[in-house]
N, C-alpha and C positions, 0 to 999 in steps of 0.2 A: 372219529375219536374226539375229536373239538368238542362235538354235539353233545355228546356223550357227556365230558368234563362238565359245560354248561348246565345239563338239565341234572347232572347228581349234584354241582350247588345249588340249582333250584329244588331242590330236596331239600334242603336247610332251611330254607325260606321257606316252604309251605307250612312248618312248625305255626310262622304266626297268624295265617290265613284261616281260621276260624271262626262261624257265627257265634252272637251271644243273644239268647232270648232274654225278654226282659218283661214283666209288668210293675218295675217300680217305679214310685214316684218320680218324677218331674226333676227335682234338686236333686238328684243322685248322678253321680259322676260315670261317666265309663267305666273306670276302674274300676269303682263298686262293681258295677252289673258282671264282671266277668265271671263272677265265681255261679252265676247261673249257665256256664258252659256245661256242667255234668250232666245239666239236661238233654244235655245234644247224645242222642246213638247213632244216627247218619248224617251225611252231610252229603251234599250234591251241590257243585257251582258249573260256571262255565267263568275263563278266565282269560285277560290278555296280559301278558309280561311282558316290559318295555325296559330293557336293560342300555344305559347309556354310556357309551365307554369315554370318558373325560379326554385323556390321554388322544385319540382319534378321533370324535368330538364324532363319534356315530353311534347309533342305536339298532339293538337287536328287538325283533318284536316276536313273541311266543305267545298262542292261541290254542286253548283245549279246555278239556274237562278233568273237572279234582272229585274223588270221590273217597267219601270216610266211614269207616262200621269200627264203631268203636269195641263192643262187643268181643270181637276177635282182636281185634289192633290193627285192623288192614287199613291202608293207602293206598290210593291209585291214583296215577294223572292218566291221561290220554293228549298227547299233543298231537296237531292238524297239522299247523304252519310253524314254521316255515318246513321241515320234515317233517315225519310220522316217526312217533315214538312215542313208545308206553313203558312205565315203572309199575312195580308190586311192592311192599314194603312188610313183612311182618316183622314179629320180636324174633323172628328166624331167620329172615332172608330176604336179599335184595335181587329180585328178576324184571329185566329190561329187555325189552326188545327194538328195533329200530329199522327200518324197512329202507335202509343202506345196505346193512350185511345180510336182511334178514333171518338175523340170530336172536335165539334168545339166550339171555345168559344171566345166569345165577350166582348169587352169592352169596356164602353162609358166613352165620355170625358166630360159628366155630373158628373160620380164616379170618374175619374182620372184623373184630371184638368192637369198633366202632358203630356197628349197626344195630348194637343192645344202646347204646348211646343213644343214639338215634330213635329207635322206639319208645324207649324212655321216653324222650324228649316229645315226641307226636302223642302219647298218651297225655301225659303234661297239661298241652296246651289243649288239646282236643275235650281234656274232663275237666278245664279247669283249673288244674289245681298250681295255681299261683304262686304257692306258698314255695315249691321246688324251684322255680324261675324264680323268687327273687333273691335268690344265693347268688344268681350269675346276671342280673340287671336291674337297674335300678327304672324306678320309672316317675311321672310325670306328667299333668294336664299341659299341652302343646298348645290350644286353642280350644273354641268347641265343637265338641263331638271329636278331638284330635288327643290320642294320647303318645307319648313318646318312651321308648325306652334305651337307654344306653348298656350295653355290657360292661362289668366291672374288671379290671385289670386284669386280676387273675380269672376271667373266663378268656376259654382259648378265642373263644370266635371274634372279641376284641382285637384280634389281630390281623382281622380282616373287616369285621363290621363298625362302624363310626357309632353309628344308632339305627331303630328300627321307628319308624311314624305309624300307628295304627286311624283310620278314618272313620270311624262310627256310622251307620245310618243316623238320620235324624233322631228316629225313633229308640236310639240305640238297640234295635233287634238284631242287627249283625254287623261283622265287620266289613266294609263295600272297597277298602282300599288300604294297601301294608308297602309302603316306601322303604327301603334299605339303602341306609348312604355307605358308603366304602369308604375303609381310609385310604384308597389311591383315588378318591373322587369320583369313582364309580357310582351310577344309583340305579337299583332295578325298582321297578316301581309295576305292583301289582293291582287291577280291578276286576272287581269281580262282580258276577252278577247273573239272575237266576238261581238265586241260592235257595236250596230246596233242604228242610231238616223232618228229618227220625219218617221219611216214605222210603220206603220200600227201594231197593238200587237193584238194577237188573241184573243177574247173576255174570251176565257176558263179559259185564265191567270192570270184573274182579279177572278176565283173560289177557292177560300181558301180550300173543299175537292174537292179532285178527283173525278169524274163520275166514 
C-alpha cells in the first residue's frame, strides 16, 4: 500500500517530465521553446527517481519506463526497481497493477472526479499548452538551460510542492532532468534519458500486467 501511495504521487510529477523539440535560434530561452511541445505525439524515456526524505535523511530510488501517445491521452510508466509496477492513465481511468498482490485495479473518473484533473493536466503539459499552467505557477530562468517554477497560493499542490526545477538539454531538444522540492524538505529528483519522440510504442506498453 506504501508503494502504491508513492508511485500515484509520482503520477503528479510525470505532468512536468516532457521533451521540447527545438530549431530556434540560439538567444531564445527554454521557456520560449516550450510551446514547440504540440509537436510531440509520443514519447518514450527511461527514467531513475531519487526521492529524498529530509526528516530520515534517506532516499528512495525508482527505475522504469514513461511512455506517452497523445492522440488518445494515454500514459504509462512501467517500473523495474525497487518493485514491479505499472500505471495506465486515461481521461477515463486509472489502472495499476503491482506484482505484490498481483491485482490489477481500476479506477474510474465517474468515482474520482480528480482523474479528469489529472488528464487535463497530462494533456497540458504533454501539448504544450502553457497558457493553462500559468494560472497555477508562475515561472523563471533558474540558471542556464535551468527553468524554475513555483505554484501560486491558491493552487492546491502549493501545499505540498515548494517549487519544480526543469533542466534543459543543452540543445534545448528535451527536458533530461525535473527536481521537486516539498515544503517538508522533501525533494524527488527525476533523469531521464533515451528519450525517444512521435516513433512508433509497442502496443504491449499500453498492458498494465505483464503476459
Amino acid at each position: 500500500m506504501r508503494f502504491r501511495k508513492l508511485t500515484a504521487v509520482f503520477c503528479w510529477f510525470l505532468l512536468a517530465s516532457t521533451p521540447a523539440t527545438s530549431t530556434e535560434k540560439e538567444n531564445v530561452s527554454p521557456i520560449d521553446k516550450r510551446t514547440e511541445l504540440q509537436n510531440i505525439d509520443t514519447l518514450q524515456a527511461e527514467f531513475t527517481q531519487t526521492k529524498q526524505i529530509a526528516l530520515l535523511r534517506h532516499s528512495v530510488v525508482i527505475t522504469g519506463e514513461l511512455y506517452m501517445e497523445k492522440k488518445n491521452g494515454r500514459l504509462a510508466w512501467h517500473i523495474a526497481l525497487p518493485i514491479r509496477y505499472s500505471c495506465v492513465i486515461t481521461d477515463q481511468s486509472l489502472t495499476q497493477w503491482d506484482i505484490d498482490s498481483n491485482q490489477q485495479v481500476t479506477l474510474s473518473v465517474d468515482r474520482y472526479p480528480w482523474l479528469k484533473v489529472l488528464s487535463q493536466n497530462l494533456k497540458d503539459w504533454f501539448s504544450g499548452n502553457f497558457k493553462n499552467m500559468s494560472s497555477g505557477f508562475t515561472s523563471e530562468i533558474a540558471g542556464k538551460n535551468e527553468m524554475l517554477m513555483t505554484p501560486r497560493p491558491d493552487n492546491r499542490i502549493a501545499e505540498y510542492i515548494k517549487s519544480i526545477k526543469f533542466h534543459f538539454a543543452d540543445d534545448s531538444s528535451s527536458v533530461s532532468r525535473v527536481i521537486f522540492t516539498e515544503i517538508n524538505g522533501d525533494t524527488t529528483d527525476i533523469i531521464f534519458k533515451n528519450i525517444k519522440i512521435n516513433q512508433a510504442i509497442p502496443p504491449e506498453k499500453w498492458n498494465v500486467k505483464p503476459n
